[in-house]
PDB file as gemmi writes it, atoms N, CA and C in Angstrom:
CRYST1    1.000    1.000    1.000  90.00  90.00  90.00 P 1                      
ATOM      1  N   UNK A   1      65.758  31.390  29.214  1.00  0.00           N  
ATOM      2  CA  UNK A   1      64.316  31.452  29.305  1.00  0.00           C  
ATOM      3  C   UNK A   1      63.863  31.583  30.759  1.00  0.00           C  
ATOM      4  N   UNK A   2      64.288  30.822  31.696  1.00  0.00           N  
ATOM      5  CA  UNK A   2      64.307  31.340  32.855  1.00  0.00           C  
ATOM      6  C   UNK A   2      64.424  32.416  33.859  1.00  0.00           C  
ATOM      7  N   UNK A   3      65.808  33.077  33.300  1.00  0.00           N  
ATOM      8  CA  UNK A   3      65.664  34.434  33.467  1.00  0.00           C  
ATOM      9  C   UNK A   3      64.518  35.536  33.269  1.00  0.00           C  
ATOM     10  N   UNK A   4      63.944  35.112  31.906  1.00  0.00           N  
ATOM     11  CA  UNK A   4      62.950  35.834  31.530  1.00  0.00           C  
ATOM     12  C   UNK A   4      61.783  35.758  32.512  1.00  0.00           C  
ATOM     13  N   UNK A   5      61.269  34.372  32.520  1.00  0.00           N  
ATOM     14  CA  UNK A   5      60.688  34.511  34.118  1.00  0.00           C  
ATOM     15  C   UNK A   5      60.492  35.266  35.166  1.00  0.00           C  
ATOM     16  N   UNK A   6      62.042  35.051  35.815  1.00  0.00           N  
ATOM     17  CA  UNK A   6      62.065  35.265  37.015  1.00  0.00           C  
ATOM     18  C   UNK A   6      61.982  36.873  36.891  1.00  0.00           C  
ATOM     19  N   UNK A   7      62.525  37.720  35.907  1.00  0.00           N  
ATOM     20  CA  UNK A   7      62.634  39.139  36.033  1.00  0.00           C  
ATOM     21  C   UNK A   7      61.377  39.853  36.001  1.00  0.00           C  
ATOM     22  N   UNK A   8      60.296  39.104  35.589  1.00  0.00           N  
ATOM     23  CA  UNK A   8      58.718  40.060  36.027  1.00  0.00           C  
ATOM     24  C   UNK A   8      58.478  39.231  37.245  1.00  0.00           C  
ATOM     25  N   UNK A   9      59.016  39.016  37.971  1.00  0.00           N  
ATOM     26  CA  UNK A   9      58.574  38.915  39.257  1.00  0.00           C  
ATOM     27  C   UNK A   9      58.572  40.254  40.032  1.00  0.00           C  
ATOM     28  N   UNK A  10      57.624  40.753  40.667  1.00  0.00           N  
ATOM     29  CA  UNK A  10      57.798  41.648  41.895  1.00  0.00           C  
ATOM     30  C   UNK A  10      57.639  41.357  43.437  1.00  0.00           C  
ATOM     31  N   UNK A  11      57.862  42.274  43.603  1.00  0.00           N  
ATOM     32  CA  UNK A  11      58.076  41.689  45.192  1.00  0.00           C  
ATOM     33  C   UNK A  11      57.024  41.483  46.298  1.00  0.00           C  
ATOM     34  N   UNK A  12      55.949  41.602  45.376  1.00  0.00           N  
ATOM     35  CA  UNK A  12      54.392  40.990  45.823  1.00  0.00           C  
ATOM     36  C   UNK A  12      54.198  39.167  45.800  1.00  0.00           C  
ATOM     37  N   UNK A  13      55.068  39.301  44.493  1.00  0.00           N  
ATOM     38  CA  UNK A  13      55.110  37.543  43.698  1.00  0.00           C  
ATOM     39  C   UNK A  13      55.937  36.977  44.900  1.00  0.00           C  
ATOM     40  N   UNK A  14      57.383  37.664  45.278  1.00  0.00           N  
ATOM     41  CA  UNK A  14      58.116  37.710  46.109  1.00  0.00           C  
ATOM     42  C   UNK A  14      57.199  36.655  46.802  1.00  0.00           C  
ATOM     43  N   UNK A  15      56.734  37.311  47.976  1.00  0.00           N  
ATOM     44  CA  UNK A  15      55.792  37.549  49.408  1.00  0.00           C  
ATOM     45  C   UNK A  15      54.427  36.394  48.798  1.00  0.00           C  
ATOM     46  N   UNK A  16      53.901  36.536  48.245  1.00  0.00           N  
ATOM     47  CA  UNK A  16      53.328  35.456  48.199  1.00  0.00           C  
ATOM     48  C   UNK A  16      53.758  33.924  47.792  1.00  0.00           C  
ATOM     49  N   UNK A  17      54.508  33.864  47.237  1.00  0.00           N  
ATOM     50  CA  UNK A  17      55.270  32.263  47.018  1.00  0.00           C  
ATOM     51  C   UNK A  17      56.089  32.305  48.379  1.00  0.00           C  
ATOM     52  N   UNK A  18      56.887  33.314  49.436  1.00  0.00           N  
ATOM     53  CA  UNK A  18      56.925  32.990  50.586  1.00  0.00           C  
ATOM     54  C   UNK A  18      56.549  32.427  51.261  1.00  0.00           C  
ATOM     55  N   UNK A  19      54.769  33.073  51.122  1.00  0.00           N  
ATOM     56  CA  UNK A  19      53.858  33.001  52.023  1.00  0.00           C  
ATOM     57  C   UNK A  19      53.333  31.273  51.532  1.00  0.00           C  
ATOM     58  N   UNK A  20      53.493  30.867  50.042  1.00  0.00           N  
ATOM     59  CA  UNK A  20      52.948  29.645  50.453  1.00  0.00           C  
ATOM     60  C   UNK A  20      53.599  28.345  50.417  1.00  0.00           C  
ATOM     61  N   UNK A  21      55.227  28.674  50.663  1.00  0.00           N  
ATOM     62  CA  UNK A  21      55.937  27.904  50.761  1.00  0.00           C  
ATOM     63  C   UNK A  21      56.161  27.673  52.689  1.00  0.00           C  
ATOM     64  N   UNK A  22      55.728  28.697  53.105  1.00  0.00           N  
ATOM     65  CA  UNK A  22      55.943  28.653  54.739  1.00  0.00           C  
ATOM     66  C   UNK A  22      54.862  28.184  55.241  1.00  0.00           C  
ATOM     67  N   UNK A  23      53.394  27.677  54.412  1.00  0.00           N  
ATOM     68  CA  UNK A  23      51.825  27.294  54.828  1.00  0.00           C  
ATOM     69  C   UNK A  23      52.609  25.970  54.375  1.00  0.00           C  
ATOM     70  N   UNK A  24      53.134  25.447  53.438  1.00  0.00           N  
ATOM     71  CA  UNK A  24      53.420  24.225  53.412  1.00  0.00           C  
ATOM     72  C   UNK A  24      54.228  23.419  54.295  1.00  0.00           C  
ATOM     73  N   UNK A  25      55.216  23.980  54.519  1.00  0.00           N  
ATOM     74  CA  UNK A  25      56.373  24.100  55.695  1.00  0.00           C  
ATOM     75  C   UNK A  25      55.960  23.998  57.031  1.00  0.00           C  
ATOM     76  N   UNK A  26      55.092  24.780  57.208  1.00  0.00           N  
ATOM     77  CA  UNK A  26      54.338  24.422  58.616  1.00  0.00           C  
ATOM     78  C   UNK A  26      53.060  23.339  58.785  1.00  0.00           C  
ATOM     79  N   UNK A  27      52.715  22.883  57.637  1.00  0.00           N  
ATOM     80  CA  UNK A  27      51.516  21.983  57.620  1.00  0.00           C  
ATOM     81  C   UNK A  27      52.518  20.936  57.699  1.00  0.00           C  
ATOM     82  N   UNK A  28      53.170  20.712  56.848  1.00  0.00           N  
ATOM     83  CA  UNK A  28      54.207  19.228  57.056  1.00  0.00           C  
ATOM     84  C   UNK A  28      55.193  19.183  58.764  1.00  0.00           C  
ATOM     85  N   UNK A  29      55.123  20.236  58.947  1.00  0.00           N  
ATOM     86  CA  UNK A  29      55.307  19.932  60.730  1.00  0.00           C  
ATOM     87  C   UNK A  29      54.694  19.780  61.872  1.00  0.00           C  
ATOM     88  N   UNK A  30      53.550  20.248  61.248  1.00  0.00           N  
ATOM     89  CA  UNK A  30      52.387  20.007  62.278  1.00  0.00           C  
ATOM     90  C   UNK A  30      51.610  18.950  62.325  1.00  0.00           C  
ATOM     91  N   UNK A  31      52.091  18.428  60.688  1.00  0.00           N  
ATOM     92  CA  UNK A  31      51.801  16.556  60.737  1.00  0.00           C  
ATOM     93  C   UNK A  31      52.412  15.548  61.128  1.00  0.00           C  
ATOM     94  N   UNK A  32      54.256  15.886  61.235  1.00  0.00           N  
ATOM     95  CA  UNK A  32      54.646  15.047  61.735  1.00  0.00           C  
ATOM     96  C   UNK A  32      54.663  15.030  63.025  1.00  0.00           C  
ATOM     97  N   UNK A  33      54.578  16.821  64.016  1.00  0.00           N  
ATOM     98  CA  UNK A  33      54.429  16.647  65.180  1.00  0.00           C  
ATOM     99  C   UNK A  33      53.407  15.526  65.794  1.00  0.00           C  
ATOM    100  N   UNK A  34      52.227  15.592  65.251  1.00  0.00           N  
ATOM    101  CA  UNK A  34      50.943  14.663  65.708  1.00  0.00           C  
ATOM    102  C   UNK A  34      51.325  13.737  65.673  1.00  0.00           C  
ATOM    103  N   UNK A  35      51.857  12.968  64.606  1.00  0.00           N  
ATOM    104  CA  UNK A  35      52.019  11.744  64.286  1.00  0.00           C  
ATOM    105  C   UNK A  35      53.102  10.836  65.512  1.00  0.00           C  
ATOM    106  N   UNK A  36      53.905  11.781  65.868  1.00  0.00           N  
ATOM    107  CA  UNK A  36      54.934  11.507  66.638  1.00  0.00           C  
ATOM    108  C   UNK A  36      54.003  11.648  68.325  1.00  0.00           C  
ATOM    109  N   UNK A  37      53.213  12.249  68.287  1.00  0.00           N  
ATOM    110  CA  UNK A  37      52.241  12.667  69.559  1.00  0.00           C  
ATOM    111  C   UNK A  37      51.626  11.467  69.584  1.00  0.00           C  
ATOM    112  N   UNK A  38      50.881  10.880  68.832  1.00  0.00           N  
ATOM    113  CA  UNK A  38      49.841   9.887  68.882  1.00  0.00           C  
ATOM    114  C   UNK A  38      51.064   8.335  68.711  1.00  0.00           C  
ATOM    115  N   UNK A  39      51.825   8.372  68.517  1.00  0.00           N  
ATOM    116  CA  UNK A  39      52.902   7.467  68.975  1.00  0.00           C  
ATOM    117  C   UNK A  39      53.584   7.142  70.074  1.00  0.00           C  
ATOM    118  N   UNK A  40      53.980   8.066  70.751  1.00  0.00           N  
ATOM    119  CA  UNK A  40      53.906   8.390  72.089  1.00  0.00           C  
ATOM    120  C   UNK A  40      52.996   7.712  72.872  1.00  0.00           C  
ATOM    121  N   UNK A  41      51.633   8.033  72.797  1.00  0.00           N  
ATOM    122  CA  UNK A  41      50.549   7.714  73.166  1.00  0.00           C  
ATOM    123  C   UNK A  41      50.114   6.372  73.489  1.00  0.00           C  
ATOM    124  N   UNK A  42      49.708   6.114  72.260  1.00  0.00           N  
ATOM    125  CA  UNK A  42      49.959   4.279  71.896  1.00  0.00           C  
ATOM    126  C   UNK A  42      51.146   3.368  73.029  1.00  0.00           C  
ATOM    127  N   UNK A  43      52.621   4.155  72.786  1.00  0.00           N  
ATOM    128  CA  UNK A  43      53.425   3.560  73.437  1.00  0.00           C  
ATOM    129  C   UNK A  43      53.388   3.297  74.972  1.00  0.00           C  
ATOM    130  N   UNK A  44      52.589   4.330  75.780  1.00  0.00           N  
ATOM    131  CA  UNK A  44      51.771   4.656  77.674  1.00  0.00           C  
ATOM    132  C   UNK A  44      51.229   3.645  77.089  1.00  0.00           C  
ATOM    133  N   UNK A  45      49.959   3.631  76.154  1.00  0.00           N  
ATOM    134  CA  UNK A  45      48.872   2.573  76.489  1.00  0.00           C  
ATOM    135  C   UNK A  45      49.370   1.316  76.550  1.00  0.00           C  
ATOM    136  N   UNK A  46      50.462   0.912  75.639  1.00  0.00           N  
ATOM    137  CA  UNK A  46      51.276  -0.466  75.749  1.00  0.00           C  
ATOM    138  C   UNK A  46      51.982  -0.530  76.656  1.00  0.00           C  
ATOM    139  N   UNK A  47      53.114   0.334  77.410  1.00  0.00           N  
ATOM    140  CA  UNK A  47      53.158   0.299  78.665  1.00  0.00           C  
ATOM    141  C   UNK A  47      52.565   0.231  79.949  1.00  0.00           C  
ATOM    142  N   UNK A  48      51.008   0.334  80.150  1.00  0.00           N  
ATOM    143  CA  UNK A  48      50.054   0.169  80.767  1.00  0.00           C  
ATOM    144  C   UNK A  48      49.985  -1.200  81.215  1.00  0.00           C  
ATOM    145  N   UNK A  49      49.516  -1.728  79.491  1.00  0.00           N  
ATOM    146  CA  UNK A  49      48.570  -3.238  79.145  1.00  0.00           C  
ATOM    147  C   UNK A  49      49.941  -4.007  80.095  1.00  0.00           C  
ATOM    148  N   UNK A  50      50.749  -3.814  79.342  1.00  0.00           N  
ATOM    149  CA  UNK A  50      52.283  -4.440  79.880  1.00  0.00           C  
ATOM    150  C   UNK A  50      51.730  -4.473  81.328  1.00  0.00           C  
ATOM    151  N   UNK A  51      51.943  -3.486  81.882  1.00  0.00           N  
ATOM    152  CA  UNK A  51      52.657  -3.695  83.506  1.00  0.00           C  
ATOM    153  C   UNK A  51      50.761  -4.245  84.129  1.00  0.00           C  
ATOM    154  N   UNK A  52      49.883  -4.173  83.327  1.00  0.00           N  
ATOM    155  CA  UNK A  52      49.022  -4.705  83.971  1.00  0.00           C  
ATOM    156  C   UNK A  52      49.040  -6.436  83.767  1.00  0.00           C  
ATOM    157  N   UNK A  53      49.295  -7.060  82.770  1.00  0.00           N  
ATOM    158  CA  UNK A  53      49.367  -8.440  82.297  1.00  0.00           C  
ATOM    159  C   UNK A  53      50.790  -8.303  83.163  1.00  0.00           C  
ATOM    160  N   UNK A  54      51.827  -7.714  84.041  1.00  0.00           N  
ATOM    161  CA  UNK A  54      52.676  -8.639  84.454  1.00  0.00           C  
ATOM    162  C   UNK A  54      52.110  -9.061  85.691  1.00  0.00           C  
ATOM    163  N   UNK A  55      51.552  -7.837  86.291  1.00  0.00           N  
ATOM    164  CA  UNK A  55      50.884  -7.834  87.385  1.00  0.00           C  
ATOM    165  C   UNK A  55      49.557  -8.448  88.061  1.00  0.00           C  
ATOM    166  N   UNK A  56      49.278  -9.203  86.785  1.00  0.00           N  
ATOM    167  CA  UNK A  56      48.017 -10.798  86.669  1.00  0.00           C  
ATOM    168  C   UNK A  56      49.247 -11.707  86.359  1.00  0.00           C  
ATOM    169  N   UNK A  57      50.348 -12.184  85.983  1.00  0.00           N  
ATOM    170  CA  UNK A  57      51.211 -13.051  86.332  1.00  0.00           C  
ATOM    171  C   UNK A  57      51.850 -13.367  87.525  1.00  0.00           C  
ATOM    172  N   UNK A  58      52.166 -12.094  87.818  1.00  0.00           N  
ATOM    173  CA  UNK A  58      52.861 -12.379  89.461  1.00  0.00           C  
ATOM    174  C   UNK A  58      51.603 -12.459  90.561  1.00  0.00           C  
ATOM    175  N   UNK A  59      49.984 -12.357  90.411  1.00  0.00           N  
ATOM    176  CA  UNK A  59      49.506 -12.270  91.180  1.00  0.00           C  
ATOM    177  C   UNK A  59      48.723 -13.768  91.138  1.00  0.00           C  
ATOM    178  N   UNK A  60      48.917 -14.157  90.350  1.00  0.00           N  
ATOM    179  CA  UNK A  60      48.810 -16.101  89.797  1.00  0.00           C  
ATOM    180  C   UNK A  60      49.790 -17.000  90.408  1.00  0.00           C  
ATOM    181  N   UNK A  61      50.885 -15.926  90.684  1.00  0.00           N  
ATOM    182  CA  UNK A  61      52.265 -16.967  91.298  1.00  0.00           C  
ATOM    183  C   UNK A  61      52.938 -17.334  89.782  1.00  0.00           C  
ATOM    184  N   UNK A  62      52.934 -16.689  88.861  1.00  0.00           N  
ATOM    185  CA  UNK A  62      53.882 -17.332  87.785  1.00  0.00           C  
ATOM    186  C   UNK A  62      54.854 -16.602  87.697  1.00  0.00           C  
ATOM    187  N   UNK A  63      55.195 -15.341  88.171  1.00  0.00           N  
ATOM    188  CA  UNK A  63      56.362 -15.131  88.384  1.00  0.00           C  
ATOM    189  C   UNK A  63      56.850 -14.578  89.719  1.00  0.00           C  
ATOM    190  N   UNK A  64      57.871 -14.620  89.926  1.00  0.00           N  
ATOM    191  CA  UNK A  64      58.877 -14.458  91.478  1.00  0.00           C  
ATOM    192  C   UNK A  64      58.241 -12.899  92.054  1.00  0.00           C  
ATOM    193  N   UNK A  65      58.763 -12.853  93.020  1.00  0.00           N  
ATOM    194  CA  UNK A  65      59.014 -11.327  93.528  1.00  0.00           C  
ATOM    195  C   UNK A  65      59.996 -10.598  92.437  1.00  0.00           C  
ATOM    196  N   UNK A  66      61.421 -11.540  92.463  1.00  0.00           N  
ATOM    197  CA  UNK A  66      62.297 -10.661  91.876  1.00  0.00           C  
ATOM    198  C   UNK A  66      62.101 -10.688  90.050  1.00  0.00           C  
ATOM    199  N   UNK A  67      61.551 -11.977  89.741  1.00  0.00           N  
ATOM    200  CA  UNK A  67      60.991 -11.190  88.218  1.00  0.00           C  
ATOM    201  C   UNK A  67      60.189 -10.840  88.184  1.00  0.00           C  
ATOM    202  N   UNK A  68      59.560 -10.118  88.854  1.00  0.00           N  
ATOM    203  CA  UNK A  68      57.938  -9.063  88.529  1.00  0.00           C  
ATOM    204  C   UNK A  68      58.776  -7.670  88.825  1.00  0.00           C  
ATOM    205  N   UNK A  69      59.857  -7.507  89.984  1.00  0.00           N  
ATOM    206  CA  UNK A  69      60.466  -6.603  90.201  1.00  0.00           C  
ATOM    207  C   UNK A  69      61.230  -5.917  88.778  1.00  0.00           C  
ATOM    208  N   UNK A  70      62.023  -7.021  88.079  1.00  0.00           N  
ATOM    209  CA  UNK A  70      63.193  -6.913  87.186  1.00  0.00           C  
ATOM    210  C   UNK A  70      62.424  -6.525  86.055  1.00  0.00           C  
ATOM    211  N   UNK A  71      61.132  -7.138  85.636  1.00  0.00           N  
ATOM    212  CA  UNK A  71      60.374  -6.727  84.513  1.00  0.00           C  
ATOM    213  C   UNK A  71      59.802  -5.760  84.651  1.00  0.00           C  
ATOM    214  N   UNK A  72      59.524  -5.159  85.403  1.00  0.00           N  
ATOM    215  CA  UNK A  72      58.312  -4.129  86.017  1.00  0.00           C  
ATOM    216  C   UNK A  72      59.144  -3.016  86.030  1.00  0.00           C  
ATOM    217  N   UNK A  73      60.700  -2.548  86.356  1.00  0.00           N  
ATOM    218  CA  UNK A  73      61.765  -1.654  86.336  1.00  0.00           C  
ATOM    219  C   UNK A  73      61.933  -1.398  84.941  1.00  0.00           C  
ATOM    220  N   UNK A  74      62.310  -2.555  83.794  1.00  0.00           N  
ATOM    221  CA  UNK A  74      62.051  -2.560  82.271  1.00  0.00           C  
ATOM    222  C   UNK A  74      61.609  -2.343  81.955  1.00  0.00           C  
ATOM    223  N   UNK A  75      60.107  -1.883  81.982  1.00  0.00           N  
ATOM    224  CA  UNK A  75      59.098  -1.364  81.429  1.00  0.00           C  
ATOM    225  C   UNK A  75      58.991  -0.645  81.905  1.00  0.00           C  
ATOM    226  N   UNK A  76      59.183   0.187  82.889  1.00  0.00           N  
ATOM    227  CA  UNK A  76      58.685   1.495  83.591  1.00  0.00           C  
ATOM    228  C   UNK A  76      60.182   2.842  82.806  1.00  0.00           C  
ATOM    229  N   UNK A  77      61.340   1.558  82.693  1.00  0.00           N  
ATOM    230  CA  UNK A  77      62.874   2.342  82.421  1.00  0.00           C  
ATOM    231  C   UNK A  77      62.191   2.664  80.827  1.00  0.00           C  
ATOM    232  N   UNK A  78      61.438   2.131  80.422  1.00  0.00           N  
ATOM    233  CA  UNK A  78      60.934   2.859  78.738  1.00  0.00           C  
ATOM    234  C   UNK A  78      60.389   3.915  78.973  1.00  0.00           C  
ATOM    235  N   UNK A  79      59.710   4.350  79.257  1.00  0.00           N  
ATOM    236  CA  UNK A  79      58.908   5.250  79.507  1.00  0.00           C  
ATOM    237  C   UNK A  79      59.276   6.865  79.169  1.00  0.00           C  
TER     238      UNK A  79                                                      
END                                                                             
């Protein structure tokens, strides 16, 4: 029964089930691209907040030279 199907297909049917299997194909990549973009994103802004809250710790005196140094390299080495 399948066969029967597929054999009135022409090669218009072809080209259009191409065509909207490659609109799907590219919409599902262009969603995960974003998604992965705006993750990214988020991750600077938390790297930001970070190195700004270390940098109100060490400027309080709660932490050393060398742990504001050691943390501040850790968070910058994410990036």
């Amino acid at each position: 029964m399948g066969e029967l199907m597929l054999s009135n297909l022409t090669g218009w049917h072809a080209l259009i089930i191409l065509g909207a299997l490659s609109t799907m194909v590219l919409v599902a990549l262009a969603i995960v691209f974003l998604a992965i973009r705006v993750a990214r994103r988020r991750q600077v802004g938390d790297h930001a907040d970070r190195l700004a809250q270390l940098e109100q710790l060490h400027a309080r005196g709660l932490l050393s030279d060398a742990e504001y140094a050691t943390k501040r390299q850790d968070i910058l080495g994410r990036l």
